[in-house]
C-alpha positions as CSV (number, residue, x, y, z in Angstrom):
1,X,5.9,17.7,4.1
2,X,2.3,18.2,4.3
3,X,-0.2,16.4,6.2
4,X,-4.2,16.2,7.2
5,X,-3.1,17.1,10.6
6,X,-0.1,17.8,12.8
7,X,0.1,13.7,13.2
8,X,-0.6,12.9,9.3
9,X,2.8,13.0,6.7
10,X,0.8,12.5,3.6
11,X,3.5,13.8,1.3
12,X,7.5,13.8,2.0
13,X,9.8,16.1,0.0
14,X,13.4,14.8,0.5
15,X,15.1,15.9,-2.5
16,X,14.5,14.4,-6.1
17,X,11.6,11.3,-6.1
18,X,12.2,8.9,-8.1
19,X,9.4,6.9,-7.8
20,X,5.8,8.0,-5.8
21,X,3.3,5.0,-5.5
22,X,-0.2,5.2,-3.9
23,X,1.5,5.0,0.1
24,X,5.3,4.9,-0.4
25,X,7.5,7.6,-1.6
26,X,11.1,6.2,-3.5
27,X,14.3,8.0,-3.5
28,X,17.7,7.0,-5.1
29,X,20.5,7.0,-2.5
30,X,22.9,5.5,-5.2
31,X,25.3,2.3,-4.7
32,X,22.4,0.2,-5.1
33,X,19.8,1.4,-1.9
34,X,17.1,3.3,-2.0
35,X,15.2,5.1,0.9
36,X,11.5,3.9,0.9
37,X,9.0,6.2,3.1
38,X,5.6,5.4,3.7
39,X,3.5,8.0,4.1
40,X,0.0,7.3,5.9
41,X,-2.2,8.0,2.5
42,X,-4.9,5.1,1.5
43,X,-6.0,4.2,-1.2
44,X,-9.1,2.0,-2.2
45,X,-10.3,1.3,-5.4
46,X,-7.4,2.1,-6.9
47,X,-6.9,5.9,-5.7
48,X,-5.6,7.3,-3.1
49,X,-8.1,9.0,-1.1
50,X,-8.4,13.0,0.5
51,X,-7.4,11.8,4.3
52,X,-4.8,9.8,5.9
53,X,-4.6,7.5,8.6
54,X,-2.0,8.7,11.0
55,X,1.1,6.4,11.6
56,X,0.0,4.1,9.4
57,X,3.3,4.5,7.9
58,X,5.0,3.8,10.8
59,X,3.0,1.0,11.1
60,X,3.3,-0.5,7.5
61,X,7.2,-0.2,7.9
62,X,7.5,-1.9,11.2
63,X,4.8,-5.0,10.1
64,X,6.6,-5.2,6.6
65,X,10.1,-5.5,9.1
66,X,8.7,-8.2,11.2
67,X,7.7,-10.2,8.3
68,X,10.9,-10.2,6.4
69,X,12.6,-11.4,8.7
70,X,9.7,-14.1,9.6
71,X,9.9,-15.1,5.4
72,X,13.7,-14.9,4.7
73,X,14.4,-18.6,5.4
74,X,11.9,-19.0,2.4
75,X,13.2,-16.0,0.2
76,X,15.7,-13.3,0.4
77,X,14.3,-9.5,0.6
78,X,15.2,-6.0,-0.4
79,X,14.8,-4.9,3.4
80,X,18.6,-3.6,4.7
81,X,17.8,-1.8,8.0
82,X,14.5,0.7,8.9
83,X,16.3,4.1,8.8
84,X,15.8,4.2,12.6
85,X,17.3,1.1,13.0
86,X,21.1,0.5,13.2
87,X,22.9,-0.8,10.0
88,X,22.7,1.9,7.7
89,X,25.4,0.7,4.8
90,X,28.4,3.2,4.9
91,X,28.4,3.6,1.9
92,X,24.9,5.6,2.1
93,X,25.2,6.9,5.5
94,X,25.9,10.3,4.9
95,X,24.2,11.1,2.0
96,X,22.1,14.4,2.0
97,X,19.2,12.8,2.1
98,X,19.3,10.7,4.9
99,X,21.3,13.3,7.1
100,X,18.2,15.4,6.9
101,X,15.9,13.0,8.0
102,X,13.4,14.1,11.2
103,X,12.5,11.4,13.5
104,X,8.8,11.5,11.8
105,X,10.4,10.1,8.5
106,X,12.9,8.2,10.0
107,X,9.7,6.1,12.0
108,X,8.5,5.3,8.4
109,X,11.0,4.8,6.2
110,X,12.9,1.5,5.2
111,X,16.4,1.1,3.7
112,X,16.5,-1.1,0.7
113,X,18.4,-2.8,-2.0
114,X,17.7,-1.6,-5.8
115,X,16.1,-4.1,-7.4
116,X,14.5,-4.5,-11.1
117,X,10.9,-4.7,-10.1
118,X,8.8,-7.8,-12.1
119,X,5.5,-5.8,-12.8
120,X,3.0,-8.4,-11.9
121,X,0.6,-8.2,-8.4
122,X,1.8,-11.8,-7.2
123,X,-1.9,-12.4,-5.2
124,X,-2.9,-15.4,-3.5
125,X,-6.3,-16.6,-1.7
126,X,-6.8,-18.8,1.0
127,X,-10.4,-17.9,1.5
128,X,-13.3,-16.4,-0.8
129,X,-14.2,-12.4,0.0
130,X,-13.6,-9.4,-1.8
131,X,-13.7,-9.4,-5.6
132,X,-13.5,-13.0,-5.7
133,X,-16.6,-13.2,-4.1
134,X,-18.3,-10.8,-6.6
135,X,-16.6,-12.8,-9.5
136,X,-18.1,-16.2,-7.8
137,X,-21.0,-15.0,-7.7
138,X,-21.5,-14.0,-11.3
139,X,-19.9,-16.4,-13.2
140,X,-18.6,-19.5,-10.5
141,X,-15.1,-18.7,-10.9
142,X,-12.1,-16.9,-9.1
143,X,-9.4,-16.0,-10.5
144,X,-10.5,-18.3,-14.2
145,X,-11.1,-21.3,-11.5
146,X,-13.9,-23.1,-11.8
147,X,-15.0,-23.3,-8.2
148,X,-17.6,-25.8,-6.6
149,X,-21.5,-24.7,-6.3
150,X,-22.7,-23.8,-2.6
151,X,-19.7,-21.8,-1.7
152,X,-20.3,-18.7,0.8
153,X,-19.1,-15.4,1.6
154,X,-15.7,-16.1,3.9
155,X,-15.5,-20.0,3.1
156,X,-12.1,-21.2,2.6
157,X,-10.4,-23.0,-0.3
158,X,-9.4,-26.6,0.0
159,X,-6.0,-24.9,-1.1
160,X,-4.6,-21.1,-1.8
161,X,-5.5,-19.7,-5.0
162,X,-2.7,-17.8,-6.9
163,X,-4.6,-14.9,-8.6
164,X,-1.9,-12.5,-10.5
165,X,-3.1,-9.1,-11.5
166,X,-1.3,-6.1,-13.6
167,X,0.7,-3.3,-11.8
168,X,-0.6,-0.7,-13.3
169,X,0.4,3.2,-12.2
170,X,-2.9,4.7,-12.3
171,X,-6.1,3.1,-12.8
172,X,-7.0,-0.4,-11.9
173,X,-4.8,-3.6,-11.6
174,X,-6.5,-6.4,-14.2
175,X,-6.3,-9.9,-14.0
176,X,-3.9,-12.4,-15.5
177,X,-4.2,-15.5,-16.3
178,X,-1.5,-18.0,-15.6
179,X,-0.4,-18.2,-19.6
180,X,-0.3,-14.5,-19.6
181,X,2.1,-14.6,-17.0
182,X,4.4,-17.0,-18.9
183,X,4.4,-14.8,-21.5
184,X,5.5,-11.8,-19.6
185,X,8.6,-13.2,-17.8
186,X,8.9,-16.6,-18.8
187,X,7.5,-19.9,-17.9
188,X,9.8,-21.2,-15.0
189,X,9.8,-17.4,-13.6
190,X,6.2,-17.6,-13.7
191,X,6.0,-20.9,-11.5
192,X,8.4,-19.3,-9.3
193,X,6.5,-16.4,-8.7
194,X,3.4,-18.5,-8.3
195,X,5.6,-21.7,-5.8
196,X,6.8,-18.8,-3.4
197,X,3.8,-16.6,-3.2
198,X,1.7,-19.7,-2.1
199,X,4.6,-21.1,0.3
200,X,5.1,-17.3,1.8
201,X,1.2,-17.0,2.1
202,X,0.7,-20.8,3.3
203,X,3.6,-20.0,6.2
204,X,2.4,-17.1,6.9
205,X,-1.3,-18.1,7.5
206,X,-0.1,-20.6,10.0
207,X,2.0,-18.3,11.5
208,X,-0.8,-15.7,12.1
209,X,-3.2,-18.3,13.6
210,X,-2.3,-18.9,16.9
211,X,-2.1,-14.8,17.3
212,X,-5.7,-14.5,16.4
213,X,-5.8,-13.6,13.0
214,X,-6.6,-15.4,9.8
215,X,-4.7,-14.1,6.8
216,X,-7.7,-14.1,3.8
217,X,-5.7,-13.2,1.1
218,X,-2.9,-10.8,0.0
219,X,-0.2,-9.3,-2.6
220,X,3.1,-9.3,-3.2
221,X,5.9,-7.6,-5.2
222,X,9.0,-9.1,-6.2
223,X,12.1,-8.1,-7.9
224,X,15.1,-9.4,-9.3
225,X,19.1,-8.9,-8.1
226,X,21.8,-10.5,-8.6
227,X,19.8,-13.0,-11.1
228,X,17.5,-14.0,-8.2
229,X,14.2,-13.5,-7.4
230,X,13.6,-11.4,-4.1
231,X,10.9,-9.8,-2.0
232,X,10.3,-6.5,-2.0
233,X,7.8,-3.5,-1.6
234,X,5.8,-4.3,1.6
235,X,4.8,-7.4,3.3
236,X,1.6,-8.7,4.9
237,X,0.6,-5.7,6.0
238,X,-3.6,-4.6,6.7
239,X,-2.6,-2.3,3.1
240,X,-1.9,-5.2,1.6
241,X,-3.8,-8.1,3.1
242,X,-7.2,-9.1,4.8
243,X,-6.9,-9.6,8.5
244,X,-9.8,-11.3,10.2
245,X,-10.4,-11.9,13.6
246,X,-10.1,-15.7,14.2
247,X,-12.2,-15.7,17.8
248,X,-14.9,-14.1,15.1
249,X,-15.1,-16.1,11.8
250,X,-17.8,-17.1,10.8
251,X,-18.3,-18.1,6.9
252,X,-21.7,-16.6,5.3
253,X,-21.0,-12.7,6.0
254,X,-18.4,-10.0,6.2
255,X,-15.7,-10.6,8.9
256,X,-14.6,-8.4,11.6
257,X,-11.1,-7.5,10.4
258,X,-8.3,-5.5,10.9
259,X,-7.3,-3.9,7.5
260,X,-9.1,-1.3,5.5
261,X,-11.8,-3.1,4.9
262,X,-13.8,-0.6,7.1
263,X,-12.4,2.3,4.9
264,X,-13.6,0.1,1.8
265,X,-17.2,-0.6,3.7
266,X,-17.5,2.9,4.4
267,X,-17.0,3.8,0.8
268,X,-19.2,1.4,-0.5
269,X,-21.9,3.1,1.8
270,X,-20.9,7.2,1.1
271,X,-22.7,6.7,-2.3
272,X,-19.0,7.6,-3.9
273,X,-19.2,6.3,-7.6
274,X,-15.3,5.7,-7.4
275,X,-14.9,8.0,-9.9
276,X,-12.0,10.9,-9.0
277,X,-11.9,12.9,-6.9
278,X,-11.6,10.3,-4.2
279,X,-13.4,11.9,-0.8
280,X,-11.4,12.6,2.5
281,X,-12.9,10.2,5.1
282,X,-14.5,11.2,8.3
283,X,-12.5,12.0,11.7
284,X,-14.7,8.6,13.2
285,X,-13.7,6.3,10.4
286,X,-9.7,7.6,10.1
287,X,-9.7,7.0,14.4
288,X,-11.5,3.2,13.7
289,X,-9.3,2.6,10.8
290,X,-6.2,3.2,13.0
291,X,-7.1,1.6,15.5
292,X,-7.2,-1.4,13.5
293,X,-3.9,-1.1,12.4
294,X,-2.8,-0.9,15.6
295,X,-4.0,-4.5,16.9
296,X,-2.9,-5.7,13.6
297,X,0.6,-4.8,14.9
298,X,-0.1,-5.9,18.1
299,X,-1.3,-9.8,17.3
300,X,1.4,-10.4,15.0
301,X,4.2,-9.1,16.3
302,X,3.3,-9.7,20.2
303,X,4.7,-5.9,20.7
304,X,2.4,-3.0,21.9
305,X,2.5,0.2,19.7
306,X,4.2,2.4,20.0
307,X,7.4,1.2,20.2
């Protein structure tokens, strides 16, 4: 494995990958699991950038954990056990792979079912930020909504908007519209995917409130097994969310979060034309960026990291 420093993994070389995304690293354990490691690497704008944030991870798996098990009164997940975790599947247990594990992969990697990943970004705002700020502000929609006049920066919708985008490899996810959707996977798939990413975000959001954070938007994957639709990938994590301090919201400005925002910010404000070769980040922006992650971890799950 290599890493940005003794406390990075950026890479992880188990045996044959079968699948290596921006964070997460896939490998096949056969009968139907597969070990998923996240490694700390970021990405923003669509690459993955020259530094990581250490234990991020770590971090990612153990948020992703809490929230499955939060979520799976409202849908079943691909989540078996964290391979640090008892309840590794016996029929997996002593495969090569996992027998050579170090505790610094083991902290970051989740046991999962295979599933037949539907290749739509299932995304859903409660409150408008981000791109769908930039998109307000140029034409008055988000997402193809029209959206009323006076709106600012951080307001929040009278109800979540369900904003699908592509899953694309390399390059940048582009959006879909609703009919698009149907088209892909069918029209009462597409409503399903649509019903359960609002319900998941809507109970979520509530959820998250009382713990000081509002949940702005975020993405999620899902698969099929067994003919059903399931969650999978990650979950409500600061990768794949906006976290904003509740004690600090205030609509007409950027919040104060804790998600990679502050890496995006930072960005914005290098100069970078987000063009490759994405630049490593400096040491203060990796320790703030961490740090957020951290008290991420800390609101939701009520647990202080480490564990």
């Amino acid at each position: 494995m290599s890493s940005n420093n003794a406390n990075t993994i950026t890479d992880t070389k188990l045996g044959d990958l079968l699948h290596r995304g921006k964070v997460r690293d896939t490998y096949d354990l056969g009968s139907g699991y597969l070990l998923m490691v996240a490694t700390d690497r970021i990405s923003a704008f669509d690459l993955v950038l020259g530094s990581g944030i250490p234990e991020k991870g770590s971090l990612l798996c153990e948020i992703s954990s809490y929230w499955f098990d939060q979520t799976k009164h409202l849908i079943p997940n691909h989540l078996v056990t964290l391979a640090n975790r008892d309840g590794i599947p016996n029929e997996v247990k002593d495969h090569p792979i996992l027998q050579g594990l170090d505790d610094g992969i083991k902290n970051r990697s989740m046991i999962v079912k295979k599933a037949k990943r539907i290749d739509i970004e299932c995304v859903v705002r409660g409150y408008i930020t981000g791109s769908a700020w930039s998109e307000y502000n140029s034409s008055g929609t988000v997402g193809g909504y029209n959206m009323p006049t006076g709106l600012v920066e951080g307001d929040k919708f009278p109800d979540p908007l369900f904003t699908p985008t592509t899953k694309a490899e390399e390059g940048h996810d582009m959006p879909m519209t609703m009919q698009e959707v149907e088209d892909m996977v069918g029209v009462d798939t597409a409503e399903s995917l649509r019903k359960l990413t609002i319900d998941i975000y809507n109970f979520a959001h509530s959820h998250a409130l009382p713990k000081g954070i509002i949940i702005a938007d975020t993405k999620m994957e899902f698969g099929i097994l067994d003919d059903r639709i399931i969650l999978i990938d990650e979950l409500l994590t600061p990768d794949s969310s906006r976290f904003w301090d509740v004690s600090m919201y205030k609509p007409g400005k950027s919040q104060p979060n804790f998600d990679k925002q502050f890496v995006r910010d930072w960005l914005n404000e290098s100069g970078w034309d987000k063009n490759p070769p994405a630049p490593s980040l400096p040491s203060e922006v990796i320790g703030k960026t961490q740090d957020r992650y951290i008290q991420a971890y800390n609101r939701i799950t009520g647990k202080t990291w480490p564990v």
